[in-house]
BANULUM-282490 format. One record per residue (C-alpha): residue number from 0; residue in three letters; z, y, x. Coordinates in steps of 0.02 Angstrom, whole numbers, plus 50000, padded with zeros to 5 digits. Example, Ala and Ser with C-alpha at 12.3 -4.5 7.8 and 13.67 -1.06 7.14 Angstrom:
BEGIN
ATOM pos code    zz    yy    xx
ATOM   0  ALA 50390 49775 50615
ATOM   1  SER 50357 49947 50684
END
This chain:
BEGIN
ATOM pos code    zz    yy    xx
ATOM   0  UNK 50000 50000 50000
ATOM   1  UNK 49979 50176 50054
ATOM   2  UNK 50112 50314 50026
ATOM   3  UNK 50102 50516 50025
ATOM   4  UNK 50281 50565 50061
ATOM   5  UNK 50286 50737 49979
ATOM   6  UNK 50375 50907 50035
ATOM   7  UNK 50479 50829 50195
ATOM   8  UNK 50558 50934 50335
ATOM   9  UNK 50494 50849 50496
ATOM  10  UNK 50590 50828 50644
ATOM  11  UNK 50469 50786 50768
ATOM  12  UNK 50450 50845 50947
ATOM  13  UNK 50568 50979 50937
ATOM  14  UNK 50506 51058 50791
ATOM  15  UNK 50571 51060 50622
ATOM  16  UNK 50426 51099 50462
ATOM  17  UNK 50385 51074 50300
ATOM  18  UNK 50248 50943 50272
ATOM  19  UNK 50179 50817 50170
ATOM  20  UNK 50118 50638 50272
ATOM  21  UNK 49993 50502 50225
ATOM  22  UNK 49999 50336 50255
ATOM  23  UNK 49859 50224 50240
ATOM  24  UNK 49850 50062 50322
ATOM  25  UNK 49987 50063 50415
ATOM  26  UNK 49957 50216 50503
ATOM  27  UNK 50006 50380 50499
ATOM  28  UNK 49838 50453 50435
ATOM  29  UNK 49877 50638 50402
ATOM  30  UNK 50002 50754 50435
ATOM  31  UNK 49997 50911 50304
ATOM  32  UNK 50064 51077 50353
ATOM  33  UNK 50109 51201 50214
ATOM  34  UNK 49941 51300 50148
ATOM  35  UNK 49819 51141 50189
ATOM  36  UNK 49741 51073 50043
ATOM  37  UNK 49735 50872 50038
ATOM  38  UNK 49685 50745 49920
ATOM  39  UNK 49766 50550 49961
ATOM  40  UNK 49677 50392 49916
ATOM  41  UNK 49760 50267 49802
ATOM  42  UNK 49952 50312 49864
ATOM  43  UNK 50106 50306 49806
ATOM  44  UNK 50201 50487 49814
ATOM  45  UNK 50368 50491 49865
ATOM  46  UNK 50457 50661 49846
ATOM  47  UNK 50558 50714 50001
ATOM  48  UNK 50600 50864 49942
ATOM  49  UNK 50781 50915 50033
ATOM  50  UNK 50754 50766 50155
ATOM  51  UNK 50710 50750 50332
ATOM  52  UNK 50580 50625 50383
ATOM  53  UNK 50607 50580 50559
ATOM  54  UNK 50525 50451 50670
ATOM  55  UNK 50564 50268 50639
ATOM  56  UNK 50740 50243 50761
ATOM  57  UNK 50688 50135 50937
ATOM  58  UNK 50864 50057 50985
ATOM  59  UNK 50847 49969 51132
ATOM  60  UNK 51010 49892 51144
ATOM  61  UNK 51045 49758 51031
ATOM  62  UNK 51117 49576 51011
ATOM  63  UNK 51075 49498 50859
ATOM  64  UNK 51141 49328 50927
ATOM  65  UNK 51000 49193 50902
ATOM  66  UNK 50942 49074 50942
ATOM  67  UNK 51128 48985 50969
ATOM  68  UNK 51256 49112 50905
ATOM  69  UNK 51197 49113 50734
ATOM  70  UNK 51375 49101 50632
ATOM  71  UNK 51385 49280 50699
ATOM  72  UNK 51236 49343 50677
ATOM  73  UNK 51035 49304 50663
ATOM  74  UNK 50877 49403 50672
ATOM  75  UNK 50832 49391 50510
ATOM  76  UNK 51014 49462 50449
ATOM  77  UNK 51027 49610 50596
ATOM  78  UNK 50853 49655 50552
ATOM  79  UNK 50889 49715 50384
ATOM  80  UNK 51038 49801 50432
ATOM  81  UNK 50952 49893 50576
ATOM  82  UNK 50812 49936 50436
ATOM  83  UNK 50952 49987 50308
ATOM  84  UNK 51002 50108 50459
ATOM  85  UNK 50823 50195 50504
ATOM  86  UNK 50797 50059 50656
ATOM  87  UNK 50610 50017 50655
ATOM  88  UNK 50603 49928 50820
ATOM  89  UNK 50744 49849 50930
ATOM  90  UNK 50759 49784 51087
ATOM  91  UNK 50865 49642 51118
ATOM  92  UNK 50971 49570 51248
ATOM  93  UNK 50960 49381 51348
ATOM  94  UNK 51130 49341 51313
ATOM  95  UNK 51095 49210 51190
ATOM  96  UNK 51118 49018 51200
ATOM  97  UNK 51019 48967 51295
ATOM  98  UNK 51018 49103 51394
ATOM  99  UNK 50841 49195 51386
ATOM 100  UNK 50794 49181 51565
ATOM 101  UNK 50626 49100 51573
ATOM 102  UNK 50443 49133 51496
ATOM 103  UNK 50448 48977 51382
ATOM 104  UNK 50628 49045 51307
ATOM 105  UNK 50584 49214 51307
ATOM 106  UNK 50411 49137 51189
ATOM 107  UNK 50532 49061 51080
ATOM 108  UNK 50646 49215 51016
ATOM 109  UNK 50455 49316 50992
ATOM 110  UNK 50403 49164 50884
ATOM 111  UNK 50574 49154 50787
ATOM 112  UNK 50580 49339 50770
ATOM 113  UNK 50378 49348 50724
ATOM 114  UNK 50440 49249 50555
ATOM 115  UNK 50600 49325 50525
ATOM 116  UNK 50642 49512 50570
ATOM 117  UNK 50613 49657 50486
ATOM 118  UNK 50575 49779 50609
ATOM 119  UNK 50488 49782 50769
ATOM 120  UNK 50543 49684 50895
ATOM 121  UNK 50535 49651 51098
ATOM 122  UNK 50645 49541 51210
ATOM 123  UNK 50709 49582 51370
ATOM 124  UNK 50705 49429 51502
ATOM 125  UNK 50875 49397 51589
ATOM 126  UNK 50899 49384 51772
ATOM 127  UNK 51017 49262 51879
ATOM 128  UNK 51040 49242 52042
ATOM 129  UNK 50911 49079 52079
ATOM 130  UNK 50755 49146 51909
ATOM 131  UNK 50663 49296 52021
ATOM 132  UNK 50496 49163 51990
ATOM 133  UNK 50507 49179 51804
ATOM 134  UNK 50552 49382 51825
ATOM 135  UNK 50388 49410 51915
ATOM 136  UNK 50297 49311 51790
ATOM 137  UNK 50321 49450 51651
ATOM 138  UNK 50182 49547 51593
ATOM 139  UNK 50255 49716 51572
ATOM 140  UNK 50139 49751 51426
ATOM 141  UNK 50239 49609 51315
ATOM 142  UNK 50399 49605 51377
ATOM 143  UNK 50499 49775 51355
ATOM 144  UNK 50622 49746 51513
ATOM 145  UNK 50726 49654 51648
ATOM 146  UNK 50914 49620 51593
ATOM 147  UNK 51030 49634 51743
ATOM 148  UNK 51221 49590 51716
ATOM 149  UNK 51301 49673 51862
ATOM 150  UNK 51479 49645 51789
ATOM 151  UNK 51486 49478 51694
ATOM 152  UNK 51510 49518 51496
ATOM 153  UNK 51465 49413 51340
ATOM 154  UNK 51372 49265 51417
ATOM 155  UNK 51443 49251 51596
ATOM 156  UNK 51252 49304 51668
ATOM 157  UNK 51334 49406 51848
ATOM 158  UNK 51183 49410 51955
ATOM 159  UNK 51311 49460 52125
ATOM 160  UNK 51224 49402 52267
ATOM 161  UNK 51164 49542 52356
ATOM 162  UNK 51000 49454 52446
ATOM 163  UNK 50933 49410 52261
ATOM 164  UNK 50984 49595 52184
ATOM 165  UNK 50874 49698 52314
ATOM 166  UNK 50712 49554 52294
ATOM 167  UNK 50742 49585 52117
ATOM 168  UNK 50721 49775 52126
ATOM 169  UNK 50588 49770 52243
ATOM 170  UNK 50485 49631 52123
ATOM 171  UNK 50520 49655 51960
ATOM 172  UNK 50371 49714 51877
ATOM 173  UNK 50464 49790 51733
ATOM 174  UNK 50611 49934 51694
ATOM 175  UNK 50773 49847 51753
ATOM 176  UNK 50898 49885 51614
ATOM 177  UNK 51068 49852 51705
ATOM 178  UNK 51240 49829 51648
ATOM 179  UNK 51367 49912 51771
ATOM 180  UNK 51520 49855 51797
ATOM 181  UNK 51603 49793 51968
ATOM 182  UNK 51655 49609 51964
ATOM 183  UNK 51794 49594 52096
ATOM 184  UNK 51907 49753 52007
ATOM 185  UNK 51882 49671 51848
ATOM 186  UNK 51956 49511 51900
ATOM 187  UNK 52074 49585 52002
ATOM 188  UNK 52125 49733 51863
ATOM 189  UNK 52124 49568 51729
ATOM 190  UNK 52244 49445 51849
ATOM 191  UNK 52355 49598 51862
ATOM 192  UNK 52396 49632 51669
ATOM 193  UNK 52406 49449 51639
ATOM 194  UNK 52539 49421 51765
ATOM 195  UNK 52631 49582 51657
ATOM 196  UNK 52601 49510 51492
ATOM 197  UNK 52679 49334 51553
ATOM 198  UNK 52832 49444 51645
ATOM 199  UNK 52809 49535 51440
ATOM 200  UNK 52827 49673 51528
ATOM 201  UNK 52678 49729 51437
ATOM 202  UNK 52616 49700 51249
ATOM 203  UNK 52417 49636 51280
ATOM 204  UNK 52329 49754 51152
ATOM 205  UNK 52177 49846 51162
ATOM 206  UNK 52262 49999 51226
ATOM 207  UNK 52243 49894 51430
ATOM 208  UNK 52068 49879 51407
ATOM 209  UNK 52018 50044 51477
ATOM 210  UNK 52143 49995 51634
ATOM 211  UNK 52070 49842 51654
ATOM 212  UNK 51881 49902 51651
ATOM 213  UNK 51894 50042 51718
ATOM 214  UNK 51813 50190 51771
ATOM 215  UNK 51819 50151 51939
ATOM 216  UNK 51734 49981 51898
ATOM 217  UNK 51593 50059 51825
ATOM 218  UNK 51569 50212 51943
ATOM 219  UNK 51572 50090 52089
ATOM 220  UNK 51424 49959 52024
ATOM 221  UNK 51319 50112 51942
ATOM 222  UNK 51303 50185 52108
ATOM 223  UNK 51244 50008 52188
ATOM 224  UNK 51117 50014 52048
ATOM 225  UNK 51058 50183 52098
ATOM 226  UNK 51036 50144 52254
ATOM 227  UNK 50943 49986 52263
ATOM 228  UNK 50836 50092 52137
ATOM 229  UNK 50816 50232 52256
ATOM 230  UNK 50796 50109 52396
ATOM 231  UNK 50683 49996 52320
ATOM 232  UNK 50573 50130 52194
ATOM 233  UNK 50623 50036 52044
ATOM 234  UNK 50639 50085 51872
ATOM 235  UNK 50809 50095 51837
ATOM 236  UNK 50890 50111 51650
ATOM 237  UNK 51079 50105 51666
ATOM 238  UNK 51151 50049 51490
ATOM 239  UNK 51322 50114 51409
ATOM 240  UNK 51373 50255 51524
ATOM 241  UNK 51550 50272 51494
ATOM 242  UNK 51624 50390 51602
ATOM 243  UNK 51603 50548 51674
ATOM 244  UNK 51602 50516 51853
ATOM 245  UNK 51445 50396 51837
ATOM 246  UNK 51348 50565 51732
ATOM 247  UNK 51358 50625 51940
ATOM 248  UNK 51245 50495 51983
ATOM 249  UNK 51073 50541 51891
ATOM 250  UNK 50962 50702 51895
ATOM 251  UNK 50960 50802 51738
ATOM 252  UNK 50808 50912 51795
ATOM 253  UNK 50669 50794 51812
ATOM 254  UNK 50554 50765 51661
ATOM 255  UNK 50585 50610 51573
ATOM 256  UNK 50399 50563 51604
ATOM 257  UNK 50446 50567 51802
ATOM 258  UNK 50605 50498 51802
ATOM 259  UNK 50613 50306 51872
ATOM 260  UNK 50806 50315 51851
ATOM 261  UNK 50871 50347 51689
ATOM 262  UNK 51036 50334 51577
ATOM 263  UNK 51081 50291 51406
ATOM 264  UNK 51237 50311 51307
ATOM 265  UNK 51308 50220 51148
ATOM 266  UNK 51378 50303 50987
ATOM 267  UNK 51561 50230 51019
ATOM 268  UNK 51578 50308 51173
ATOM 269  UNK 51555 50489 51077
ATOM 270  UNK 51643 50437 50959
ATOM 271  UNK 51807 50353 51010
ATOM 272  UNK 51931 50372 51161
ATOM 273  UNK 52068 50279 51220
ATOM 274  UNK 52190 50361 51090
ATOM 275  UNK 52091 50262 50950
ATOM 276  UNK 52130 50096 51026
ATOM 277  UNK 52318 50133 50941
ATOM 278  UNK 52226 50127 50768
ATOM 279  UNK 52072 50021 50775
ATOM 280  UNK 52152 49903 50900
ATOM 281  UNK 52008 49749 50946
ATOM 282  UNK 51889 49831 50831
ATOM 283  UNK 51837 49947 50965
ATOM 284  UNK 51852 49823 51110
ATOM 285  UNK 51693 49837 51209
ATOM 286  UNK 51596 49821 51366
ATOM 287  UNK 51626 49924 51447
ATOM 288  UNK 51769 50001 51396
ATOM 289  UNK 51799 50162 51280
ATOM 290  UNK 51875 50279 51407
ATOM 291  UNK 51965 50440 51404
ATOM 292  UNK 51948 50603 51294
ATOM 293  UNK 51899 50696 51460
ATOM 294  UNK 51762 50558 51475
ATOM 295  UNK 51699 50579 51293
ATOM 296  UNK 51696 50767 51306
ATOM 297  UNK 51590 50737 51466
ATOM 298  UNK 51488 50638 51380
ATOM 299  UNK 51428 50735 51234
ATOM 300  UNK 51395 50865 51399
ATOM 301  UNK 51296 50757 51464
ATOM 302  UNK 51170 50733 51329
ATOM 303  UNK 51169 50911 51291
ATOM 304  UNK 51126 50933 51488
ATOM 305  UNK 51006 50813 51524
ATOM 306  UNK 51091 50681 51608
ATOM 307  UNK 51086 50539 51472
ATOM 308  UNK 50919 50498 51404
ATOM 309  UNK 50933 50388 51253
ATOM 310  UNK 51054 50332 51134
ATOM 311  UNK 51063 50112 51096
ATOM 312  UNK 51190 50044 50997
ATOM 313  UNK 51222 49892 51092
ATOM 314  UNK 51256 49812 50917
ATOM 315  UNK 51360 49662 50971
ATOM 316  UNK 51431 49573 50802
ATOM 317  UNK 51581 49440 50813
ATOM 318  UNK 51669 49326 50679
ATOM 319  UNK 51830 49414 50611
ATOM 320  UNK 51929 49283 50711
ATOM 321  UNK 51851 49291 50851
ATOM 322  UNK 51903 49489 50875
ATOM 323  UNK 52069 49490 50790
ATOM 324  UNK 52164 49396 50886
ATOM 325  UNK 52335 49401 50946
ATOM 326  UNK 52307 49440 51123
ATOM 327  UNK 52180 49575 51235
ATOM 328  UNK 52137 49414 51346
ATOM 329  UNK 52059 49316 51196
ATOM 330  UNK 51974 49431 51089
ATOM 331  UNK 51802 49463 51113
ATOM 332  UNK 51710 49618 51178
ATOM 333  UNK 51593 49698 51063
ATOM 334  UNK 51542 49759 50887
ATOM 335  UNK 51421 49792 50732
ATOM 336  UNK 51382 49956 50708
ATOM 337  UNK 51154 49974 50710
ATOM 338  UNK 51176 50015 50511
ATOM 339  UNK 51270 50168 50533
ATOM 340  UNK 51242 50244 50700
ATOM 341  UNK 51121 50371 50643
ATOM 342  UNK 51223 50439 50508
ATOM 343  UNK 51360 50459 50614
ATOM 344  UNK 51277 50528 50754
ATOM 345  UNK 51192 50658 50642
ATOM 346  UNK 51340 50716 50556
ATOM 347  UNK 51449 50729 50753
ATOM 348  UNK 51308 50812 50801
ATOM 349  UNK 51289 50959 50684
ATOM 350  UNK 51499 50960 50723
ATOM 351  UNK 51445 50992 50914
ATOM 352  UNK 51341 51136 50853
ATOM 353  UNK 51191 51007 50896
ATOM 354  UNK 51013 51001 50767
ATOM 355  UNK 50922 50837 50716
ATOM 356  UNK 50784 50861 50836
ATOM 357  UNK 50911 50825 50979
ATOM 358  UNK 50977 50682 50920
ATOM 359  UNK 50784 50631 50861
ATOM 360  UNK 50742 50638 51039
ATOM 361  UNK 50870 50544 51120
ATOM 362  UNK 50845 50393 50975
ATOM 363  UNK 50659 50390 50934
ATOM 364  UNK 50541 50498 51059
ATOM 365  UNK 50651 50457 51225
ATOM 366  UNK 50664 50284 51209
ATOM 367  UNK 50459 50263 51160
ATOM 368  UNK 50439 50390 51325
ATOM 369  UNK 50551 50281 51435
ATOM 370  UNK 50485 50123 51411
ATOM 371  UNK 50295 50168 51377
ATOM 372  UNK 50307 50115 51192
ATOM 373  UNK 50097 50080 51134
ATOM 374  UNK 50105 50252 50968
ATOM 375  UNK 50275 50220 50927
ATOM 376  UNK 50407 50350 50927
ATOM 377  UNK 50322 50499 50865
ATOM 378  UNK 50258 50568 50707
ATOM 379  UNK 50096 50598 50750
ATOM 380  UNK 49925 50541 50669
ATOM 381  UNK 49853 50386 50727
ATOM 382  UNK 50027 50328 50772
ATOM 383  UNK 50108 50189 50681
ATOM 384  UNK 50190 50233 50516
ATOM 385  UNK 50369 50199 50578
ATOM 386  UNK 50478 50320 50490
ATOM 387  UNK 50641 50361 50408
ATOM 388  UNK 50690 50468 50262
ATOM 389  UNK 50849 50558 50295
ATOM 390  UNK 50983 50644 50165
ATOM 391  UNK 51092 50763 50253
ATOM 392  UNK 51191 50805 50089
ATOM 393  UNK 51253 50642 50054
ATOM 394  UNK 51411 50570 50022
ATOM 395  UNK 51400 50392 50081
ATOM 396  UNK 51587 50301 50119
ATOM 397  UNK 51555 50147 50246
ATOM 398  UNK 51629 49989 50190
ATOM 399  UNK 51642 49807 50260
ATOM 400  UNK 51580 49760 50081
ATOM 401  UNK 51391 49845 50098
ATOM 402  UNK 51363 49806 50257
ATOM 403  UNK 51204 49673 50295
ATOM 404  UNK 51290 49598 50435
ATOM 405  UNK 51319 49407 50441
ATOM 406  UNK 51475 49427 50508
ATOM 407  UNK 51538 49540 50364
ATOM 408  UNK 51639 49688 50467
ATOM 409  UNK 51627 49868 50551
ATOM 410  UNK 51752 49969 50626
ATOM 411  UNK 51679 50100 50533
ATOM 412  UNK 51752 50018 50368
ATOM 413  UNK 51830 50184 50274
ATOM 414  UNK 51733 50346 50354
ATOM 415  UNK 51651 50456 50269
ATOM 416  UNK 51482 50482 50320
ATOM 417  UNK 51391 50627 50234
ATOM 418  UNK 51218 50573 50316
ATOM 419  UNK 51126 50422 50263
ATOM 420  UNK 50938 50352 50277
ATOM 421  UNK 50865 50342 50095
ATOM 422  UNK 50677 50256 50157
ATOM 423  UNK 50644 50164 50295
ATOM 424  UNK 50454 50134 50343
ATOM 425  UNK 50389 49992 50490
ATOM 426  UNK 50226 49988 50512
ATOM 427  UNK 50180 50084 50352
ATOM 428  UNK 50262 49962 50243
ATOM 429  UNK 50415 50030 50142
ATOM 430  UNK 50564 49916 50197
ATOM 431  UNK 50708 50004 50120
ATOM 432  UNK 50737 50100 49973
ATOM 433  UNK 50892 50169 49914
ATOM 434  UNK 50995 50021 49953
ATOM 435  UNK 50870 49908 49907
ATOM 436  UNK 50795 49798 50041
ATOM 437  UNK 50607 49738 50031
ATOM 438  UNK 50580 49593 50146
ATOM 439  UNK 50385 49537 50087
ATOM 440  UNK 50325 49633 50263
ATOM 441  UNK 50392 49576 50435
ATOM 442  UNK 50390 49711 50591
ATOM 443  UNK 50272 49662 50737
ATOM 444  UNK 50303 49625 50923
ATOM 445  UNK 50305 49784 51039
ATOM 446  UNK 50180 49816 51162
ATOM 447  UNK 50180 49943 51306
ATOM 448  UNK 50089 50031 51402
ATOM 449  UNK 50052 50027 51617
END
């Protein structure tokens, strides 16, 4: 079907306008200014009027858990929350059982997710210390990135031996998305607050995590990172900056379009800070760890100042049991939250005096830039109709009860969000509707370009 979304405000490439779009065939076919006189052919008109229609959100940081993890989550089931959210295309992680670490494997989630997901979809291939033959097999037109675990999290994939890191940033023929986090403090930081707890000397909550990942740990491995990248001339993404210190590290006055070394924050680190763990508890345990007010402000900073470049979620569901459990050392690292990132981005930002066409850049047009997404990303004709209708007026309270996730939970449970996404739009096909989700259309593999 095509579609004429009526009398939108655009956000698109730093602009903000009145318009009217067509769709026809999947593509964004015409883009009406104000005064232009247009006829469409055999569409349905949606009325925008008092919305924003923004670019379809690229989050390039998920875990939707299968193949192997499915009790938690599945593509079929994260796709239609990321949808319900404004997420047209995701990216997701190697941490799945079995690990996604070779080119037959890495096949196998693009067929499952070819029949299941919603939205777009690309796989990043996981790196170990003895796979660098199956790295250098990936065709960096398929295959949106490298996965490097430089701290072990969810998965236990470390890649620490230092011969096979700098052969891996000299070969890899893709961006190297890295998780940064130094293994020996870890252990160290983890055997000291156990011997506490056993001496109960200390109560193991969520309030340690912070001192047991700390910001030490990450400044120290982010650094490595930036140097083998330096060293080497690799493209370098460094996922879920969490502290100030590591901001330091990257240079906020190159063009994206030059940059080879790049950063990316997650909502939950603007969000929360280590005074939160007191009320959310495990809900807001993650890797790495929500730091320190003086961090968070630093944060929000940073994206106003160029040092981070995109926002992912790093949407990381668990089982209710497996997070609420009576002790820091068993409950597991990570959260749901794709469904109701944007909302609650967009409402923090216009609280840090920030417009939509920031936050638009750093979720949509940044993360298409970075990773040289094929007319994704943009609201321009000829592109892909990947879109999102957006109601800043709204008055939309989160609950565990309307979420899509399998696992039936966010620590969001009980905010208020006055943002939410009304349409969402993948590949010209209209997904989501008012609550309603429309599943006859499934979202297409991602392809890049040299």
């Amino acid at each position: 079907m095509n579609y004429y979304i009526k009398n939108a405000t655009i956000i698109n490439e730093g602009e903000s306008f009145m318009a009217h779009l067509y769709i026809k065939d999947g593509i964004i076919a015409k883009i009406v200014r104000d005064g232009e006189v247009f006829e469409p052919e055999n569409a349905r008109v949606i009325d925008a009027c008092g919305k924003y229609l923004i670019p379809g959100i690229i989050d390039e940081h998920v875990h939707f858990r299968e193949p192997g993890m499915t009790a938690k989550a599945d593509i079929c089931s994260e796709s239609r929350a990321a949808v319900a959210g404004g997420v047209t295309s995701f990216m997701e992680m190697p941490n799945t059982v079995p690990q996604t670490t070779t080119q037959a494997l890495l096949q196998e989630k693009f067929d499952l997710a070819t029949e299941k997901s919603l939205a777009n979809f690309s796989f990043y291939i996981g790196a170990t210390n003895d796979n660098l033959d199956e790295i250098v097999k990936t065709d960096p037109t398929k295959v949106c990135g490298v996965k490097l675990f430089m701290g072990s999290s969810t998965g236990n994939m470390l890649v620490d031996k230092e011969s096979v890191l700098e052969t891996l940033f000299k070969e890899s023929p893709c961006l190297i998305a890295a998780h940064c986090e130094d293994e020996a403090i870890i252990k160290r930081n983890t055997l000291h607050y156990k011997e506490l707890a056993e001496k109960h000397e200390i109560v193991p909550d969520a309030s340690i995590h912070p001192l047991v990942r700390t910001e030490e740990a990450c400044y120290r491995s982010t650094e490595k990172a930036v140097s083998l990248a330096q060293k080497t001339g690799a493209r370098l993404h460094v996922m879920h900056i969490s502290t100030r210190a590591e901001l330091l590290l990257f240079n906020p006055s190159t063009p994206l379009l030059s940059k080879k070394i790049t950063a990316e924050t997650c909502p939950h680190y603007l969000l929360f800070d280590d005074r939160d763990y007191s009320q959310y508890g495990f809900a807001i345990k993650c890797n790495p760890a929500i730091k320190s007010a003086h961090d968070k402000r630093a944060l929000w900073r940073g994206l106003q100042d160029g040092y981070i470049d995109t926002l992912g979620s790093d949407h990381a569901p668990h089982l209710r049991e497996e997070k609420f459990t009576d002790s820091y050392f068993t409950a597991k690292s990570g959260f749901p939250s794709i469904q109701h990132d944007f909302a609650l981005m967009a409402d923090h930002f216009r609280r840090n005096h920030l417009d939509l066409t920031a936050l638009v850049k750093l979720m949509c047009h940044n993360p298409a830039t970075l990773y040289r997404i094929d007319r994704r990303g943009f609201i321009r004709e000829g592109y892909f109709a990947d879109l999102a209708l957006v109601d800043t007026n709204a008055n939309m309270l989160i609950a565990n009860e309307d979420v899509k996730y399998k696992c039936g939970w966010t620590p969001y449970d009980g905010t208020l969000a006055h943002t939410c996404v009304t349409h969402t739009f993948v590949n010209g096909n209209l997904v989501y509707e008012n609550g309603i989700i429309h599943d006859e259309d499934k979202g297409e593999r991602l392809t890049f370009c040299k």
